[in-house]
N, C-alpha and C positions, 0 to 999 in steps of 0.2 A: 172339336177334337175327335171325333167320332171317327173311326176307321182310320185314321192318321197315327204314322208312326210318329213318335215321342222319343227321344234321347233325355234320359233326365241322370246327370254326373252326381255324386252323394246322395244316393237314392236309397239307403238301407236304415238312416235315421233323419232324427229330425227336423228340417223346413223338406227334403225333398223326399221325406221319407212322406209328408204329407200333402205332396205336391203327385208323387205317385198315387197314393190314393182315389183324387180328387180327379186324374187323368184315367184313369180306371172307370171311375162311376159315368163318365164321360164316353165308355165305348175307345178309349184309345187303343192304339198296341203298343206299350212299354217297356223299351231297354232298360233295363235297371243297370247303371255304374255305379259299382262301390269295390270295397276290400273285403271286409265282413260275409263272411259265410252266413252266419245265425243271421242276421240281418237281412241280408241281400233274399231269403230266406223267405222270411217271415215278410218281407213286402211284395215278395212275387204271389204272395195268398194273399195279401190286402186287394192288390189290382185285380185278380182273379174274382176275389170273393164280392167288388163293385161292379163287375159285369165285362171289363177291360180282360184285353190279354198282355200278361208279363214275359220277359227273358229277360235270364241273369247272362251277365257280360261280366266277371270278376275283376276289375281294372283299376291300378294305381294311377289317377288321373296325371301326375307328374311327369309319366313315363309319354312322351307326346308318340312312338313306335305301337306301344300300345295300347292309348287311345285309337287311333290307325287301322290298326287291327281291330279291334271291338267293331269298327264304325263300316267293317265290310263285312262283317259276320253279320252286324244287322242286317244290314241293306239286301245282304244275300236271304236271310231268312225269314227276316220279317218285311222288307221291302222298302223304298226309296224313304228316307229320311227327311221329314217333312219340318222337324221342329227340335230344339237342341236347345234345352236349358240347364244352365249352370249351376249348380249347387255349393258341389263342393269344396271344404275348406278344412284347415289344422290350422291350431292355433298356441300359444306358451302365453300362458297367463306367470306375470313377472315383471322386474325393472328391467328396461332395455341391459344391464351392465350384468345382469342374473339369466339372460339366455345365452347360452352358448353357441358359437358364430355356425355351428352343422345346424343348431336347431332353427336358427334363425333362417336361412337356409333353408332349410326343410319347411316350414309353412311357409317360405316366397314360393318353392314350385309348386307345391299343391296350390296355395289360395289365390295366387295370383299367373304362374306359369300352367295350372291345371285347367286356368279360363282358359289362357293364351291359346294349348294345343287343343281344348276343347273345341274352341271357336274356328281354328286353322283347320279342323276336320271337318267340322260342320260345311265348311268353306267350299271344300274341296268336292263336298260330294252334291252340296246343293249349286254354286256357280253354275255348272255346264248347264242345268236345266232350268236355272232363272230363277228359281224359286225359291219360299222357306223360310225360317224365321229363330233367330237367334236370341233367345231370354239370359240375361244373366242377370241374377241375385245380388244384390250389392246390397248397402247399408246406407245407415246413416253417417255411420263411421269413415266411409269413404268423402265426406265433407269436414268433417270436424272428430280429430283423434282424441281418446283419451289415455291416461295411464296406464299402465300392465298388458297394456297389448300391442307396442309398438312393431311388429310384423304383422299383426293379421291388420292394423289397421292402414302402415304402407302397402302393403298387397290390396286392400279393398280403393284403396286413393288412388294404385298403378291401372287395373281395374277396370274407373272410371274413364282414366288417361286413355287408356288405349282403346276402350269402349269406342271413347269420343272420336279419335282418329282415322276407325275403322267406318265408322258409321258415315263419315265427311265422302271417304273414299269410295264408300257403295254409292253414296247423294252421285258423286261427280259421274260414275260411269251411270246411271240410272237403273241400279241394280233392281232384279227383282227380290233379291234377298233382304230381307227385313231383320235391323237389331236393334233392342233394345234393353233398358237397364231397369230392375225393381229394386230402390232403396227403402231397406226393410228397421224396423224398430228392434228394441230387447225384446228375444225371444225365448218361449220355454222351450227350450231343447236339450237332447243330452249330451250340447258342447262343455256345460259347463259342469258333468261327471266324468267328459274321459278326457278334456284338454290337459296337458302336460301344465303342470301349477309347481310355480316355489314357493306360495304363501301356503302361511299357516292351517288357514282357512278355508273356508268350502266358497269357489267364486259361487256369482251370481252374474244376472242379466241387470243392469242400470234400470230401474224401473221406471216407467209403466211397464209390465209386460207384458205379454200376447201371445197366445196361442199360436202353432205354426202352422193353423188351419186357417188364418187370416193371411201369413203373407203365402200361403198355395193357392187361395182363391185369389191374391193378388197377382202372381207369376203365369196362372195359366189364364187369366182375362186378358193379361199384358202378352201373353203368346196369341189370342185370338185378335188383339187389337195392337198389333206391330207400331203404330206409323208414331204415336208419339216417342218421344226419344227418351222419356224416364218415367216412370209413375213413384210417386211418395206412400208410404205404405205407414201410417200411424200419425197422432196429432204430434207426439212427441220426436219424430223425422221430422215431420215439417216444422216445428217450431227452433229444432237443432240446426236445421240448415240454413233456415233465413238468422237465426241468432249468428251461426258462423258470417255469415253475408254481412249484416249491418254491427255486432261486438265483439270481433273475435279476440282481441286482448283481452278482454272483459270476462271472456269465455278460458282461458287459457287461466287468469288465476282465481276462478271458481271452478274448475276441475282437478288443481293443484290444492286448492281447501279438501274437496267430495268425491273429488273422483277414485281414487283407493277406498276408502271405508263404500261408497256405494256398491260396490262389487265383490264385499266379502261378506258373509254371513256369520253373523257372532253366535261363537257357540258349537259351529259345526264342521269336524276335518274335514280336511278334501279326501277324496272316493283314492285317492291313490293309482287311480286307474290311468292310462295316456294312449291315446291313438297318436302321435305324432311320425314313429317310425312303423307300428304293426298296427294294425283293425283291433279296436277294440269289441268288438262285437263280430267275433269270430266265432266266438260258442255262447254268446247272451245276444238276445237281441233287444237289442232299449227299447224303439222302435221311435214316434215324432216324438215326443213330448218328456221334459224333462223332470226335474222336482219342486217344480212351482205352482202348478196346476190349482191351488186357492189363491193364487194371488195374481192369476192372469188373464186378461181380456181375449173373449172367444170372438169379440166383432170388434170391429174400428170405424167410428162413422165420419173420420177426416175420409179411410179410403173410399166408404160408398162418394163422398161429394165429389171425390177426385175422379172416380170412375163414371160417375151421373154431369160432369160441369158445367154440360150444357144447357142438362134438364135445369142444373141449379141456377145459372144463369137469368135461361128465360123466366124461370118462377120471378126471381130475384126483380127482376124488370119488369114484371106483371103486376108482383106488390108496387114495386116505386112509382107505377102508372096511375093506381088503385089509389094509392095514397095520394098523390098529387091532386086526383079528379076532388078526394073528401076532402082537401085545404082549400080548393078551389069553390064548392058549395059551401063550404064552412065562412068562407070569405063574404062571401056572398051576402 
């Protein structure tokens, strides 16, 4: 990433707020997209202060005109657009029948229409020169939905959809543009102090959770390593997706038992706060991490295996060789 511009969308809090960082200490040049002033703020010092160079770009990802606009001010200032990952998202924690049909709405363009025109920009400026590499942020969620989040979790499933589509489309013409998707686990961020909530309660991330220093070193290894078509980011991803794969009825009425009480914290209101129409970190800035930080995993060693597979592999088939030779003497 080193001297390479960076486009990173939800760039003033948590997964890209830590993704900026981490492209920073890396020497990158970093657009920051977000709404938040205090935020957008306070991470153009994080990239500064790891040795990277920052610019705020102030931008309602929804707005595909100006997305557009951002993506030529970069290019003009900081220079050709090397790399464009997705971040951002809004989300209403609720029963599908308790969001109202603007809100619902409102997180499809952001979390799902803000990929769209993110990626159609990225498009436009990398095509002519061949080049370049497309990350978006996805989840686990975009294989297997759960309760009170039925927008963000259609937006992350649409997403995938269209991921897949675009990606077939560059294979046929043998683009030199690279895209790909990081399905990330429950994360400590401060989605779940400023998402728009009608429960009682203070949501939460479905546990295990993880630091959003785990899925930024997941996203920008998947920006340097393009070719695979998705990386799995936690054991609990990977055990969610292949459960969706081989019990998904099974899965449907144990999320209907777990899935509400898993995501609310007894005891504690919700922050009352909501980014879903204004920035909520307009004059605070949260920055990545949200209020779970004792009960959250700062590494994942499903993702080292996933990132090493081949090293694990060969190992794998070293021992089974090794083993064979001592049943063979042992026989003997």
């Amino acid at each position: 990433m080193n001297g390479k511009v960076v486009v990173v969308t939800g760039a003033s809090g948590g997964v890209g707020r830590a993704v900026v960082r981490r492209l920073g200490a890396e020497g990158a040049k970093v657009a920051l997209l977000a709404r938040g002033e205090a935020g957008l703020a306070g991470a153009s010092v994080d990239v500064g202060a790891e040795g990277g160079i920052a610019k705020v770009y102030a931008t309602d990802v929804a707005d595909y005109d100006g997305v557009r606009q951002a993506a030529q001010r970069i290019e003009a200032e900081l220079g050709p657009i090397e790399v464009w990952i997705n971040v951002a998202f809004t989300t209403v924690f609720a029963p599908f029948m308790e969001v109202a049909p603007e809100e619902f709405e409102r997180v499809t363009r952001v979390t799902y229409l803000g990929y769209v025109w993110g990626t159609r920009v990225a498009l436009e400026m990398m095509r002519p020169r061949d080049r370049g590499v497309i990350v978006q942020a996805g989840s686990a969620l975009a294989y297997r939905s759960i309760p009170l989040q039925s927008a963000y979790c259609g937006a992350k499933h649409a997403i995938k959809g269209f991921t897949e589509a675009l990606r077939t489309e560059l294979l046929a013409e043998d683009s030199g543009v690279k895209i790909t998707m990081v399905q990330l686990p429950a994360l400590n961020t401060p989605q779940f102090d400023w998402g728009l909530t009608r429960m009682r309660r203070h949501a939460q991330p479905v546990p295990p959770i993880y630091q959003p220093e785990v899925a930024a070193e997941a996203l920008v290894f998947a920006a340097e390593h393009p070719e695979r078509k998705e990386y799995w980011v936690g054991g609990s991803t990977a055990a969610t997706i292949l459960g969706q794969r081989i019990i998904p009825a099974l899965l449907d009425r144990y999320l209907a038992r777990t899935g509400v009480q898993s995501q609310l914290v007894d005891g504690k209101p919700p922050t009352g706060v909501s980014n879903l129409w204004e920035p909520a970190d307009t004059d605070r800035d949260y920055g990545a991490h949200g209020d779970f930080d004792d009960r959250s995993h700062p590494r994942s060693v499903q993702t080292w295996l996933s990132r090493h597979r081949r090293l694990v592999a060969t190992g794998a088939a070293g021992l089974a060789a090794v083993a064979a030779l001592a049943l063979r003497s042992a026989a003997k």
